[in-house]
Structure formats: structure tokens, C-alpha cells
C-alpha positions as CSV (number, residue, x, y, z in Angstrom):
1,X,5.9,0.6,14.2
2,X,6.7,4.0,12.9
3,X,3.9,7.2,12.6
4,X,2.8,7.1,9.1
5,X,4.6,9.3,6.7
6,X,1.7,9.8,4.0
7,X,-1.9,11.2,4.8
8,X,-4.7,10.7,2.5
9,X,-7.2,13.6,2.5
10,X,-10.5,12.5,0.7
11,X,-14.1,11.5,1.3
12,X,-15.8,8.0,1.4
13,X,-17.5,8.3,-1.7
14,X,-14.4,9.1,-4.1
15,X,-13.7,6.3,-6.7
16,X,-9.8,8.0,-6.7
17,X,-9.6,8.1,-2.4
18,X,-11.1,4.6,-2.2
19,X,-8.2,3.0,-4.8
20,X,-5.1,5.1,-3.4
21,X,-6.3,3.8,0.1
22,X,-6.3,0.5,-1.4
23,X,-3.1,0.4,-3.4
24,X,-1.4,1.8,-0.1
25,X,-3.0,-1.0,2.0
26,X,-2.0,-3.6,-0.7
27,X,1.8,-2.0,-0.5
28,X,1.2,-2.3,3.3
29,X,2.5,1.7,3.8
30,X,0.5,3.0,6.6
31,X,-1.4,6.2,6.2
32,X,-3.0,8.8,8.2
33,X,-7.1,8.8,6.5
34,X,-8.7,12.2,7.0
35,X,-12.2,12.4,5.3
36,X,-12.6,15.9,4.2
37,X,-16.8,16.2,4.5
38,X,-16.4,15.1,8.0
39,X,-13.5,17.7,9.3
40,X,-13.9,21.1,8.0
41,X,-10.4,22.3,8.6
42,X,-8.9,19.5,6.6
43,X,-11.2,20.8,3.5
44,X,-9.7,24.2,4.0
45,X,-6.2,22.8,3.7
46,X,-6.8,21.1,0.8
47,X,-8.4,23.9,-0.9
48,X,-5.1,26.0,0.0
49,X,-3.0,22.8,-0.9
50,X,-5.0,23.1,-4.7
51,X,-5.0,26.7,-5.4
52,X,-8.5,27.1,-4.2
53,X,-9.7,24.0,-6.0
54,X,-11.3,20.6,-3.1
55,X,-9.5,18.0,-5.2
56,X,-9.4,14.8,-3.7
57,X,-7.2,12.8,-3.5
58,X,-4.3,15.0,-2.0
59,X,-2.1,12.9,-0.3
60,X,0.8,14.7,1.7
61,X,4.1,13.5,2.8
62,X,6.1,14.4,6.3
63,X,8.5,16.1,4.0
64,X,5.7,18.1,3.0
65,X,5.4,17.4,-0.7
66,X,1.9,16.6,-1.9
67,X,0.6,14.7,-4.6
68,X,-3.3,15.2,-6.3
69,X,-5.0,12.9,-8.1
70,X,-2.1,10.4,-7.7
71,X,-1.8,7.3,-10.4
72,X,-0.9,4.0,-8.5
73,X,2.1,4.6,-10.6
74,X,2.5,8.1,-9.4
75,X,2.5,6.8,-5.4
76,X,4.6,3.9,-6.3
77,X,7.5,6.1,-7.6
78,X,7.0,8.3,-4.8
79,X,7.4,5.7,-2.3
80,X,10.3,4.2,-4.2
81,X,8.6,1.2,-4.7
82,X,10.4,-1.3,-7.3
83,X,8.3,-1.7,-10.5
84,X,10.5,-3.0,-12.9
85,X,12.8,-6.3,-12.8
86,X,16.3,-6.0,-12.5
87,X,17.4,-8.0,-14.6
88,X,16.9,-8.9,-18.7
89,X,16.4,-12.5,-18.4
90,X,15.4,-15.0,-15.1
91,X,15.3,-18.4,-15.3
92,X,12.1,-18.6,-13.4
93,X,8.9,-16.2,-12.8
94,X,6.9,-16.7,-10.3
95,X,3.5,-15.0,-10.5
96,X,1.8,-14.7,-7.2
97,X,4.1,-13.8,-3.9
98,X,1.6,-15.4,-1.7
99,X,2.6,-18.1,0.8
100,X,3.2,-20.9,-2.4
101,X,4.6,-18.1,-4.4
102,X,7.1,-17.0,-1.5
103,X,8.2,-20.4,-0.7
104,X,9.2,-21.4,-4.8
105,X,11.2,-18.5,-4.6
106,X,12.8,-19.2,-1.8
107,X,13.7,-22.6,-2.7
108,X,15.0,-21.6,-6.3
109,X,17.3,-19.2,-4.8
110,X,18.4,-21.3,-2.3
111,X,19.5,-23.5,-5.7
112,X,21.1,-20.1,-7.5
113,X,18.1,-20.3,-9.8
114,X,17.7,-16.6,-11.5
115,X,14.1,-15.8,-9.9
116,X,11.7,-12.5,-10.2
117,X,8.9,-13.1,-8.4
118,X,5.5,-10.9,-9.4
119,X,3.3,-9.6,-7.0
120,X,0.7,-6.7,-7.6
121,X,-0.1,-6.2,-4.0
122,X,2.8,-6.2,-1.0
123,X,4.6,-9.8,-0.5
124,X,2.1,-12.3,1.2
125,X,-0.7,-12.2,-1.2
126,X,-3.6,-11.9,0.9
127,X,-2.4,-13.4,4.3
128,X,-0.4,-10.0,3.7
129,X,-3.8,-7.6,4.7
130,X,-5.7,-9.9,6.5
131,X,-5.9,-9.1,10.1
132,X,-6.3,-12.8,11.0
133,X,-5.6,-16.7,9.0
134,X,-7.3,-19.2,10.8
135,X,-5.8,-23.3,9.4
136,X,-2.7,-22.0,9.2
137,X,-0.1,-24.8,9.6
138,X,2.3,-25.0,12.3
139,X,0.0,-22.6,14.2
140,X,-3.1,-24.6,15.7
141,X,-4.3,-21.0,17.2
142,X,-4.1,-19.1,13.9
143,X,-2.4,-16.0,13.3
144,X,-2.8,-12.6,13.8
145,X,-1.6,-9.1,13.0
146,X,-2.1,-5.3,13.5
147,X,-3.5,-3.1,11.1
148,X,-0.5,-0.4,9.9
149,X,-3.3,2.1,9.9
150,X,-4.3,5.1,12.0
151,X,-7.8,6.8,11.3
152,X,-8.1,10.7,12.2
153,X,-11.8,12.3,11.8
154,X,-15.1,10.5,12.1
């Protein structure tokens, strides 16, 4: 897995910090969390970042750009994600890419049925974020998966 390209500066008790850290965990884009009350350097930075304002979020990209206050909207245009269909009409809409939602759409593509399928979070519904699935068929053992995130500061 790659470093993360985004890090999140905020604190624990932020309304703002807590759903950019979520709406990144949904999209599965792994982040760098640095909680400003706990490392006094990263406070300072952010204040410089904000023209001597602590606003938090302030979320920074590798290539140095820097959103504050960031809409889920706002991050998903910055990280390119797709928000609108391609095309005018489907034949089919699926709502829900979990694992039910991920196979209809696989099968109705597989029969050159025109398919968007709709999913707020990233693909894999909640088996997506969950570090482990226990029952899951085919795998007596369950599965299991690394988290995509580092955390920096205490």
C-alpha cells in the first residue's frame, strides 16, 4: 500500500474533523490523522496554513494544496472521485454496492444490461471498512483486512 497523500489536522472533539475522517474512511483513501491539541507544532502549522486563524479541518495534500473546512463534496472533487452517472438513461439502478448490490451488477453487465450502481460509501458496503466478516461463505475462517490508515500524535 502506498503512504497516504492527504493528512487531516484536527481535534477529537470537532463535528467537521470527525465527518471528513469518516467520509475519507467510507471512500477507503487513507489519511495521515494528526490531532492538533495533542501536538503543538501541528497547531502552529495550521495557524500559518489559515492566516493566523486554528481552523480545523485543514486537510493537506502531498502536492501541498490545502483544503479548510472541506464539504464531502469539496474532498470528493479533490480526490476525483465520480459523483455523477455517466450516462442519461440505465436500464437498471442498483442502490447499495454491498456484496448483493456488487454481484446484480455484475451479472447485468455480464448480460449488456445498461447498470449504474449507487453507493454513498466506497464499493463493498460495510464489509468495505470492516476490519473482519466472520460467516462469510466460501471462507469457513472469515476474512480479514488492514486498516489503510496511519495515526501520527497521541
Amino acid at each position: 500500500m502506498s503512504d497516504p497523500s492527504l493528512t487531516v489536522y484536527g481535534a477529537y472533539w470537532c463535528p467537521d474533523c470527525r465527518r471528513a475522517k469518516k467520509f475519507l474512511g467510507e471512500q477507503l483513501i487513507p489519511f495521515n490523522w494528526i490531532d492538533v491539541e495533542q501536538d503543538q507544532h501541528a497547531e502552529q502549522f495550521v495557524v500559518e496554513k489559515n492566516n493566523s486563524k486554528r481552523i480545523i479541518p485543514t486537510i493537506v495534500s502531498t502536492d501541498g494544496s490545502f483544503l479548510v473546512e472541506p464539504s464531502n463534496a469539496e474532498l470528493a472533487k479533490k480526490l476525483r472521485l465520480r459523483t455523477e452517472a455517466k450516462l442519461e438513461y440505465y436500464d437498471l439502478i442498483i442502490v447499495g454496492g454491498g456484496p448483493a448490490g456488487l454481484t446484480a451488477a455484475i451479472y447485468s453487465a455480464r448480460e449488456g444490461v445498461q447498470t449504474l450502481l449507487v453507493e454513498r460509501s466506497g464499493l463493498g458496503g460495510q464489509g468495505g471498512i470492516t476490519v473482519g466478516i466472520d460467516n462469510f461463505l466460501g471462507f469457513p475462517e472469515g476474512i480479514k483486512r488492514a486498516s489503510p490508515f496511519k495515526f501520527s500524535g497521541a
